[in-house]
FILO-973434 format. One record per residue (C-alpha): x, y, z; residue number from 1. Coordinates in nm, 4 decimals. Example, Ala and Ser with C-alpha at 12.3 -4.5 7.8 and 13.67 -1.06 7.14 Angstrom:
% residues 2
         px         py         pz   num
     1.2300    -0.4500     0.7800     1
     1.3670    -0.1060     0.7140     2
//
This chain:
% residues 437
         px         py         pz   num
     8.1882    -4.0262     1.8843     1
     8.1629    -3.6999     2.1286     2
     7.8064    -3.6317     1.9755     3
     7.6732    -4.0054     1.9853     4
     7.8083    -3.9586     2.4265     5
     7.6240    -3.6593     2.4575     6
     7.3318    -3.7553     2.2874     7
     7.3226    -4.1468     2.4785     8
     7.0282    -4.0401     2.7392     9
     6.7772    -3.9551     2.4959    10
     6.8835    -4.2564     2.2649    11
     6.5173    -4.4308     2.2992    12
     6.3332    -4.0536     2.2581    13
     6.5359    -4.0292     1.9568    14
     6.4461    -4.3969     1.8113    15
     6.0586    -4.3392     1.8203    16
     6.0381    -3.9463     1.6380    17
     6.0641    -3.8923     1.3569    18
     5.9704    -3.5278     1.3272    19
     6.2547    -3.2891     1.3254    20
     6.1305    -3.0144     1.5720    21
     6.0671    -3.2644     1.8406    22
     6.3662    -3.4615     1.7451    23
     6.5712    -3.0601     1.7776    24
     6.3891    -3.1021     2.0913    25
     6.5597    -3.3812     2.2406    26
     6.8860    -3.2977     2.1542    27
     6.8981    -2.9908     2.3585    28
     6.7113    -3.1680     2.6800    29
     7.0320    -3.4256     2.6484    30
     7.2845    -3.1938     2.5549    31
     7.1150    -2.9357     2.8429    32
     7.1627    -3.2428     3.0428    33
     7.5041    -3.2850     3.0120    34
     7.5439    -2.9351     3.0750    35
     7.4534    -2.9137     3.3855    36
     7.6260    -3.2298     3.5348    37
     7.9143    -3.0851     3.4753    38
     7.8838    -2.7503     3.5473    39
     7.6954    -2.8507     3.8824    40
     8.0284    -3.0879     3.9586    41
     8.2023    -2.7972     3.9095    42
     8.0256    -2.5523     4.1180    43
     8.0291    -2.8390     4.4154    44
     8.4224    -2.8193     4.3747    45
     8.4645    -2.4715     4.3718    46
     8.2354    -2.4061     4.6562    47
     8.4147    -2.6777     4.8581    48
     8.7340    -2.4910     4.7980    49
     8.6012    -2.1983     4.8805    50
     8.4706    -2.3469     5.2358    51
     8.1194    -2.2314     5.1272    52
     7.9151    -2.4652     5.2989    53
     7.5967    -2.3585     5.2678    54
     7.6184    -2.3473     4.8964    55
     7.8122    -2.6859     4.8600    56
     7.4916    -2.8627     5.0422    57
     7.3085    -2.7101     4.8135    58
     7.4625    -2.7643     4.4482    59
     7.5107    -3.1519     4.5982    60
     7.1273    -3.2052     4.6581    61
     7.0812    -3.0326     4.3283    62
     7.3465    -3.2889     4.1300    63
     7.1968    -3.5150     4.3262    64
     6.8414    -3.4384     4.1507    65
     7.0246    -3.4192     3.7896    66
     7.1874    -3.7664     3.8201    67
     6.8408    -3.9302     3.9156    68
     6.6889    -3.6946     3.6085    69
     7.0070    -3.8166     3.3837    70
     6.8932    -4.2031     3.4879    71
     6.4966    -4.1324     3.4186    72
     6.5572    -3.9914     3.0895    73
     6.8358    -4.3099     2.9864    74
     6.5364    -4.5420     3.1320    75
     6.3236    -4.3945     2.8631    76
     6.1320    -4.1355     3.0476    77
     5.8635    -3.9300     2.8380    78
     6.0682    -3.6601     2.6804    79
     5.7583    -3.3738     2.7241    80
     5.7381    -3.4954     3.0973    81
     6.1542    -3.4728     3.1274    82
     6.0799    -3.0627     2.9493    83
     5.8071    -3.0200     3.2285    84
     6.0301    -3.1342     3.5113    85
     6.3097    -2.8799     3.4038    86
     6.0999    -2.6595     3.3795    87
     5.9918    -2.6903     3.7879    88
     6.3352    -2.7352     3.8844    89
     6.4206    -2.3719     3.7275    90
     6.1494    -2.2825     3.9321    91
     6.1998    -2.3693     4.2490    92
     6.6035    -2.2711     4.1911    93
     6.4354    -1.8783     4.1143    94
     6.2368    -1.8520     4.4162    95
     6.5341    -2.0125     4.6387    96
     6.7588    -1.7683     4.5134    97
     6.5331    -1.4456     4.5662    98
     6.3825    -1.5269     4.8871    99
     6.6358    -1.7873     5.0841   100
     6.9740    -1.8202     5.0126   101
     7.0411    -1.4659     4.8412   102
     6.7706    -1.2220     4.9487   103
     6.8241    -1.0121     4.6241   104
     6.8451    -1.0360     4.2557   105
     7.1266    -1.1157     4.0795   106
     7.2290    -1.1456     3.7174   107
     7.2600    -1.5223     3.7531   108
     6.8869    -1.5511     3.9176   109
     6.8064    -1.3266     3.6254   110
     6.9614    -1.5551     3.3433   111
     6.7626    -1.8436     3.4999   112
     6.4008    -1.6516     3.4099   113
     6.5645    -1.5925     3.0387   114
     6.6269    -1.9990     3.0321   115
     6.2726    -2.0431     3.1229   116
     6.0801    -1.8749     2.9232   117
     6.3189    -1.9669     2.6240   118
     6.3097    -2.3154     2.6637   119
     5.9258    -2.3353     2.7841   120
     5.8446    -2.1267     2.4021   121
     6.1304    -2.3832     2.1831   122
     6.0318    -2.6897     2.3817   123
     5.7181    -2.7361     2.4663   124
     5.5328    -2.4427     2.2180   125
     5.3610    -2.1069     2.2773   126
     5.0762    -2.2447     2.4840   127
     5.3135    -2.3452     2.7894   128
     5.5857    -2.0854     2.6847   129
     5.3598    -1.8300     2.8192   130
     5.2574    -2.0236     3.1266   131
     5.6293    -2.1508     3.2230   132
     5.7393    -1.7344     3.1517   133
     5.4373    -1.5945     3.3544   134
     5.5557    -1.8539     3.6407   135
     5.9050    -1.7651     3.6309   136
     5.8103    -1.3684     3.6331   137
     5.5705    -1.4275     3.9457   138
     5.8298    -1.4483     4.1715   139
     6.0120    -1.1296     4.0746   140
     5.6948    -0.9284     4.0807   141
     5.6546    -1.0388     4.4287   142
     5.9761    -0.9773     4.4874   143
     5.9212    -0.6063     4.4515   144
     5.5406    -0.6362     4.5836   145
     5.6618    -0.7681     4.9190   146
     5.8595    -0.4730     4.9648   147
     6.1835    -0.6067     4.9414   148
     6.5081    -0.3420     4.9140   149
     6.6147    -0.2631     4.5564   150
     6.9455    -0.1091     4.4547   151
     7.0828     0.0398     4.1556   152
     7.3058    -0.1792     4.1809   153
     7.2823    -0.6014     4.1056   154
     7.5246    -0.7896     4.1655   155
     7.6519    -1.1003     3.9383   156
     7.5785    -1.4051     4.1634   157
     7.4812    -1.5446     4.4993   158
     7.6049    -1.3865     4.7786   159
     7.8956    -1.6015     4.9136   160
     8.0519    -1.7096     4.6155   161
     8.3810    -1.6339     4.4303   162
     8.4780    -1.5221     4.1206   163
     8.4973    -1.9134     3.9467   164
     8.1556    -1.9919     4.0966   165
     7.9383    -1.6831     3.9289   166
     8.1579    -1.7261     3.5923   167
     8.1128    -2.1164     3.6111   168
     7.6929    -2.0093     3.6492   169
     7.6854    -1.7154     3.4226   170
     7.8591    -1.9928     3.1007   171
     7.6439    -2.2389     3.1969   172
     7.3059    -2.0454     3.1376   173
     7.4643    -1.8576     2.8458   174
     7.5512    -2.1743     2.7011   175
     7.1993    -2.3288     2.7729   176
     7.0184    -2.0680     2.5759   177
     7.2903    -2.0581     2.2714   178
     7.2234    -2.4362     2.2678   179
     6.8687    -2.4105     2.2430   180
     6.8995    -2.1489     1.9581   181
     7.1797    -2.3585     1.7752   182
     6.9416    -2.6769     1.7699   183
     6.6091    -2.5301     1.7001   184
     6.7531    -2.3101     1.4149   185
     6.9421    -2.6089     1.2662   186
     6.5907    -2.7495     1.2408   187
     6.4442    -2.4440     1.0949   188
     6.7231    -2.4742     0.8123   189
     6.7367    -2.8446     0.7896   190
     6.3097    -2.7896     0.6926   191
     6.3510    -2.5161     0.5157   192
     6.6190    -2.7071     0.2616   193
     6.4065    -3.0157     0.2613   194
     6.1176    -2.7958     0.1763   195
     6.3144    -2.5986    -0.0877   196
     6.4207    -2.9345    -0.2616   197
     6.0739    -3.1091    -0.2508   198
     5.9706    -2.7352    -0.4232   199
     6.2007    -2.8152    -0.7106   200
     6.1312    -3.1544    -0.6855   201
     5.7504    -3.0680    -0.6899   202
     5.8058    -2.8227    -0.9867   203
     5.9594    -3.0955    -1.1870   204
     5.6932    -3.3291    -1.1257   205
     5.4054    -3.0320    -1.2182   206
     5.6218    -2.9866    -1.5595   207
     5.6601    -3.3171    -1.6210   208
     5.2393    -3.4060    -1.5690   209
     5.1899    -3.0562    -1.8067   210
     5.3829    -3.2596    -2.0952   211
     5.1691    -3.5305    -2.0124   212
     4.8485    -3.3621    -2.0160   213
     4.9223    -3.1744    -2.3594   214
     5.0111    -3.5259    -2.4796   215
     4.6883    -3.7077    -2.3406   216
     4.4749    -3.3844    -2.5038   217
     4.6351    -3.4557    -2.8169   218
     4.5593    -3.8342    -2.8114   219
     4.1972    -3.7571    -2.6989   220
     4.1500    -3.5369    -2.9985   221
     4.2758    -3.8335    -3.2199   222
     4.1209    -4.0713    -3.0230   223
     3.7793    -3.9054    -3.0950   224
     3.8676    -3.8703    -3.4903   225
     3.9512    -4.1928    -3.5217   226
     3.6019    -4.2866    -3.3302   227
     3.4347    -4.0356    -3.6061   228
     3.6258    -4.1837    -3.8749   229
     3.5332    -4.5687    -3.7872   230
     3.1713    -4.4453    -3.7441   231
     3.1494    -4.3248    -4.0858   232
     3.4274    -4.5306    -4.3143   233
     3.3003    -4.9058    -4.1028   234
     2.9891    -4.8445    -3.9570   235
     2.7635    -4.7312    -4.2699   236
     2.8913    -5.0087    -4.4777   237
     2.8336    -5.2438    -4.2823   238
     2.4780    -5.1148    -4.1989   239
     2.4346    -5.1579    -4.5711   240
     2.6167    -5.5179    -4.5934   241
     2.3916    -5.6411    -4.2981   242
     2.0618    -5.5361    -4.4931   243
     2.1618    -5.6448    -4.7954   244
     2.2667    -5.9867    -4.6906   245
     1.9319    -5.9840    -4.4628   246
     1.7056    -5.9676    -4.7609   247
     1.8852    -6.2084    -4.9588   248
     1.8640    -6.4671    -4.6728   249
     1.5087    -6.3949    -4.6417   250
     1.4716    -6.4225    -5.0212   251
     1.6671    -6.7875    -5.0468   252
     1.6083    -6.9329    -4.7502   253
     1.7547    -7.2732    -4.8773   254
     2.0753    -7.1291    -4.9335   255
     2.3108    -7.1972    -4.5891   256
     2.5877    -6.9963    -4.7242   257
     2.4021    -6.6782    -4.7330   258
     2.2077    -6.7122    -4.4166   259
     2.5473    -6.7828    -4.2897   260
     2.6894    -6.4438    -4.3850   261
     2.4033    -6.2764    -4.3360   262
     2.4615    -6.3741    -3.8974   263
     2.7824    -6.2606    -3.9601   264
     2.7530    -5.9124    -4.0788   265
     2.4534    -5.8708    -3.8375   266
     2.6991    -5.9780    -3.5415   267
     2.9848    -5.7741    -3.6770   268
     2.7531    -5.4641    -3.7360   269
     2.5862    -5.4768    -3.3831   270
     2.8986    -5.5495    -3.2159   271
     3.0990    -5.2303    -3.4010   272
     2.7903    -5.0370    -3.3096   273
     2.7684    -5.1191    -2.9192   274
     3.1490    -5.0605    -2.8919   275
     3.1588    -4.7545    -3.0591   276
     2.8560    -4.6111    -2.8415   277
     3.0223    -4.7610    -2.5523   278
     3.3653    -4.6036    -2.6532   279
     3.1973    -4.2688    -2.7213   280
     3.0355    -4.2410    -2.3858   281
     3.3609    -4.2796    -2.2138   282
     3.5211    -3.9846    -2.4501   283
     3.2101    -3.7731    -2.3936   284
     3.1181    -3.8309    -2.0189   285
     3.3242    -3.7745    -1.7502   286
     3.0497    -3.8908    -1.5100   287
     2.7283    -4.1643    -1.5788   288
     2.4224    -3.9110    -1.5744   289
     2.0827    -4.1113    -1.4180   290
     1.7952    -4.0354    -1.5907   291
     1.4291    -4.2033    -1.5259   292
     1.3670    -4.5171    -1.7890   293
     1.0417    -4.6856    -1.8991   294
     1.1971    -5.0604    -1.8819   295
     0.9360    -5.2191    -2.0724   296
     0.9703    -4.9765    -2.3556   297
     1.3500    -5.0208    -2.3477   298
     1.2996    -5.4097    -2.3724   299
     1.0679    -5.3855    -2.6947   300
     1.3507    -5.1691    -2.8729   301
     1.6203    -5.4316    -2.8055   302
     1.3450    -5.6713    -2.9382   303
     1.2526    -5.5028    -3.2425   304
     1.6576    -5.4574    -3.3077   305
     1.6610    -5.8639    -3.3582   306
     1.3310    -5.9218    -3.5232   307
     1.4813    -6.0481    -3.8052   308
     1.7851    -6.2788    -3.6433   309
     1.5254    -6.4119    -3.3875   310
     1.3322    -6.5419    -3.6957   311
     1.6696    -6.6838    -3.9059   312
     1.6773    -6.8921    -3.5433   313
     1.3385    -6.9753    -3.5100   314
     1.3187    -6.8102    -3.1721   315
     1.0387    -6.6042    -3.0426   316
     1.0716    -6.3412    -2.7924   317
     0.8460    -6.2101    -2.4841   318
     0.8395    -5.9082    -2.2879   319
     0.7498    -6.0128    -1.9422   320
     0.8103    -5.6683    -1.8284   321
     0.4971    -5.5415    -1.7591   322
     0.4848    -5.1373    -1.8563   323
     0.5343    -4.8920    -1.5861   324
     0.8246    -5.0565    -1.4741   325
     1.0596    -4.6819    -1.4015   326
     1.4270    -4.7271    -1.3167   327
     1.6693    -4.4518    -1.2536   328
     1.9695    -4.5066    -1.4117   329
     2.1329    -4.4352    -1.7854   330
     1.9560    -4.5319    -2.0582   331
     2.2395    -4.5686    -2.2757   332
     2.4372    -4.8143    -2.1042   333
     2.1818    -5.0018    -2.0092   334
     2.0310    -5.0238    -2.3430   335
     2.3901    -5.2032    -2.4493   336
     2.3949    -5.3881    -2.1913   337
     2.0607    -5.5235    -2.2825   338
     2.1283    -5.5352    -2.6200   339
     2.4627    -5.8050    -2.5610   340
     2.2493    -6.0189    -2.3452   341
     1.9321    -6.0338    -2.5957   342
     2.1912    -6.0777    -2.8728   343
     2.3668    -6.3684    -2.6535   344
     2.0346    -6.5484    -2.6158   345
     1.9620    -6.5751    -2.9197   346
     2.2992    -6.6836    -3.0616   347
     2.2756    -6.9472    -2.7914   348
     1.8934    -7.0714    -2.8820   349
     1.7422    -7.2062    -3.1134   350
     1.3704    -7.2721    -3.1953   351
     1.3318    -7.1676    -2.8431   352
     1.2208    -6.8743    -2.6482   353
     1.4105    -6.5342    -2.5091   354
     1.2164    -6.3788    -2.2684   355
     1.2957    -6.0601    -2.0752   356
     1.1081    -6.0790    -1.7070   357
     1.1489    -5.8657    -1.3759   358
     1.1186    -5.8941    -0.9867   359
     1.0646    -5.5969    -0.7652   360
     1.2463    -5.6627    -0.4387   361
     1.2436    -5.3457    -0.1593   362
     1.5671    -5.3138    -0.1932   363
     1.6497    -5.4243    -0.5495   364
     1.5040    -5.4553    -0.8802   365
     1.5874    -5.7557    -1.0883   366
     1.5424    -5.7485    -1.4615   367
     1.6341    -6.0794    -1.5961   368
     1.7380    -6.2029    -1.9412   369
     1.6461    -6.5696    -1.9852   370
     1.6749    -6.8067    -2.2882   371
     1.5740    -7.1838    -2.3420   372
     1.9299    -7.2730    -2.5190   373
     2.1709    -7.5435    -2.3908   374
     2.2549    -7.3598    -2.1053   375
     2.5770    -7.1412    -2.0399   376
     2.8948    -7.2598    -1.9339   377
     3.0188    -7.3049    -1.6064   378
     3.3464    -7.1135    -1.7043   379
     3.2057    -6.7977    -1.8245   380
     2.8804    -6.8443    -1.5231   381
     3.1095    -6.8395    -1.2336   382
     3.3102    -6.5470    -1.3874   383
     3.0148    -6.3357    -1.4541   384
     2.8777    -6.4076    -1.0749   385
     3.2556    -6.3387    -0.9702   386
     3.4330    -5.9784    -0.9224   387
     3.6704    -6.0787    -1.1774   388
     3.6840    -5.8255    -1.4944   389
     3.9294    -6.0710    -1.7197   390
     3.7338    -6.3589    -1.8873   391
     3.8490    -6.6986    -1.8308   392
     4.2153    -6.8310    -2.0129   393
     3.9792    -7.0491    -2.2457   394
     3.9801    -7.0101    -2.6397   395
     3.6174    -7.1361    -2.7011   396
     3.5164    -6.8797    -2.4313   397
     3.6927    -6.5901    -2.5453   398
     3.5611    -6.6445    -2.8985   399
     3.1798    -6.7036    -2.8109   400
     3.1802    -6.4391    -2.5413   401
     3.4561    -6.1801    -2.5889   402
     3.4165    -5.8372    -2.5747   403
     3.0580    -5.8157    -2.5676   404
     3.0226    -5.9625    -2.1760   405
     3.3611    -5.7983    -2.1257   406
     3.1813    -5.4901    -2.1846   407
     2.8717    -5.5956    -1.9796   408
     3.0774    -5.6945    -1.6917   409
     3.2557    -5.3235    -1.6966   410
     2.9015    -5.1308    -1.7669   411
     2.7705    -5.2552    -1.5060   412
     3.0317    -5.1368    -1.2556   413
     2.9672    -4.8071    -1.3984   414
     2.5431    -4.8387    -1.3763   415
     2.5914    -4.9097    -0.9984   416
     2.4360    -5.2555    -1.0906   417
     2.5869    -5.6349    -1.0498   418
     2.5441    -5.9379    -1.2856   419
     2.4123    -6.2706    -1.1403   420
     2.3582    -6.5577    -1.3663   421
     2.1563    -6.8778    -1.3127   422
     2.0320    -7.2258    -1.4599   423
     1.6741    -7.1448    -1.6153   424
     1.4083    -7.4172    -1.5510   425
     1.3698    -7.6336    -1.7200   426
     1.6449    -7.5562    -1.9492   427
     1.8647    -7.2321    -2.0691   428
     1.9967    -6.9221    -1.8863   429
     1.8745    -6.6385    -1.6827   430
     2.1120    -6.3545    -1.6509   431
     2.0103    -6.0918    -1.3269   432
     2.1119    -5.7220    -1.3777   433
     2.0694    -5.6212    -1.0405   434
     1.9912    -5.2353    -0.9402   435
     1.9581    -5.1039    -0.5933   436
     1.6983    -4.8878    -0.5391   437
//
């Protein structure tokens, strides 16, 4: 209750800081406030009872000067601003005391150039803590410049005034400066726990991500002999299953069944192949390395790959890229992503044509995949075109399109390209792989 009172003036300062050194801050200009109302009231007494008038006038204009401070700083006033105007009344009280009302030093003048410089240093930092202590300093200096008498002797307090006055004076700065310690210390400790507990707390957290990593490195080493394993215990047989069952649909024709498994193993083949390269790369790179590419020679590969499918579908392919078409970007992924589109195509046609065409743009290059098939649907289109990674909620779509554009659509984030698809004219598809030049 007594803290909440003494702590009222500043309670808008205190609302809008959160850092603990300037809140510390604060605190003492309120509590400093406080302070001095009542030890100015006090003074005002005793010097009344005293009869000493000239000092009476003189702690009243000064309480007068802390009340209207007291009411600026409840209004909201600028809590720097309030530190700066403290600092000036010190001041002028200093150079009042040496070369008006007292005409000598005294221990209380003396305390008042302590206050200063202390509460300049803690309150407003070392920058003005030397200017506010060189200020206060001046007038002493000149003190003794001017050729003013000094004695080996100083007394306690302003000449005139009793015994009460100079004790109520000497408290009141003694109690100033032990205030100022007492808050900015409290925020040195209060910092220096919350540090020492975000330490542990830190340490905890390192310990805990160390357990993590060692877990991750051992699922990264199984990870990649798992990849090494399906690469040799999948991959090879089906190699062999999708040659076999190749020549024996090239060697009956007329028989549906075996052309039919013969699509199938080359589909399951091709895809197990593209996913474990893709899979691979992200084990093995930690970064997509750019490389220069002969387009046109890329396109051919991916051509030659589906010689045989192209001709089970009665499809004929053309490379529209003309050669000397150079791209910088990585071969690999954008040899599967080349790959899933030619293979789409011709899944999608047949008796028709797959062509693979560019356009140089000055900004962009745009190598386009385009078939003569029944077109794609709008589902999948406007996903491809969209930023979306997760294909449409649509079973037919999943099942015709799957992982193979899911992989497209997340290769080409990594290539630096985008995917754009369009109606082909007359009929069919043309999928854009963008790349910025």
């Amino acid at each position: 209750m007594i803290r909440s009172i003494l702590e009222w003036p500043v309670r808008k300062q205190l609302e809008g800081e959160p850092g603990i050194l300037n809140r510390a801050r604060i605190k003492v200009l309120s509590y400093a406030l406080n302070l001095k109302i009542l030890t100015t009231t006090l003074l005002l007494i005793f010097y009344q009872l005293e009869h000493y008038r000239v000092q009476a006038v003189r702690a009243a204009v000064l309480l007068a000067i802390i009340l209207t401070y007291y009411a600026g700083v409840s209004r909201g006033f600028q809590w720097r601003k309030a530190v700066h105007a403290a600092m000036w009344i010190f001041m002028v009280i200093i150079w009042s005391n040496l070369y008006y009302f007292q005409k000598g030093f005294d221990l209380v003048t003396l305390q008042y150039l302590v206050v200063v410089s202390v509460a300049a240093f803690y309150g407003l930092g070392n920058r003005w803590g030397v200017i506010y202590s060189t200020l206060a300093v001046i007038p002493f200096i000149a003190y003794v410049l001017l050729g003013y008498h000094l004695t080996g002797y100083i007394s306690w307090g302003p000449q005139g005034s009793g015994r009460a006055t100079i004790a109520i004076q000497l408290i009141q700065n003694f109690t100033l400066i032990v205030l100022i310690n007492y808050f900015f210390f409290s925020s040195f400790y209060d910092t220096i726990n919350d540090l020492d507990a975000k330490t542990v707390e830190l340490r905890s957290s390192l310990e805990y991500l160390e357990d993590s990593r060692r877990k991750l490195e051992r699922e990264y080493t199984h990870q990649k002999h798992l990849i090494a394993s399906i690469s040799h215990d999948i991959k090879s047989p089906l190699r062999f299953l999708m040659t076999t069952t190749g020549r024996l649909a090239r060697n009956h024709p007329d028989l549906s069944t075996v052309r039919a498994i013969s699509q199938s193993s080359y589909r399951l083949y091709h895809f197990m192949k593209n996913l474990l390269e893709y899979t691979e790369f992200r084990y093995k790179n930690a970064n997509v390395q750019f490389t220069y590419l002969d387009v046109s020679e890329m396109v051919e590969q991916k051509f030659a790959i589906f010689t045989q499918d192209a001709e089970v579908n009665a499809n004929r392919f053309v490379n529209g890229v003309m050669p000397g078409v150079i791209i910088k970007n990585n071969a690999q992924l954008v040899g599967i992503i080349l790959h899933n589109l030619i293979d789409n195509a011709n899944k999608a046609t047949n008796g028709g044509t797959i062509s693979v065409t560019h356009h140089d743009f000055r900004e962009e290059l745009h190598l386009i995949v385009n078939d003569t098939g029944p077109g794609m649907e709008n589902t999948v289109m406007d996903w491809i075109n969209s930023d979306l990674k997760q294909l449409p909620a649509n079973e037919s779509v999943s099942q015709n399109f799957g992982m193979g554009l899911l992989i497209v659509k997340e290769i080409s984030t990594l290539i630096r390209a985008r995917l754009l698809v369009k109606p082909n004219e007359p009929i069919g598809t043309s999928v854009h792989i963008i790349f910025s030049k």
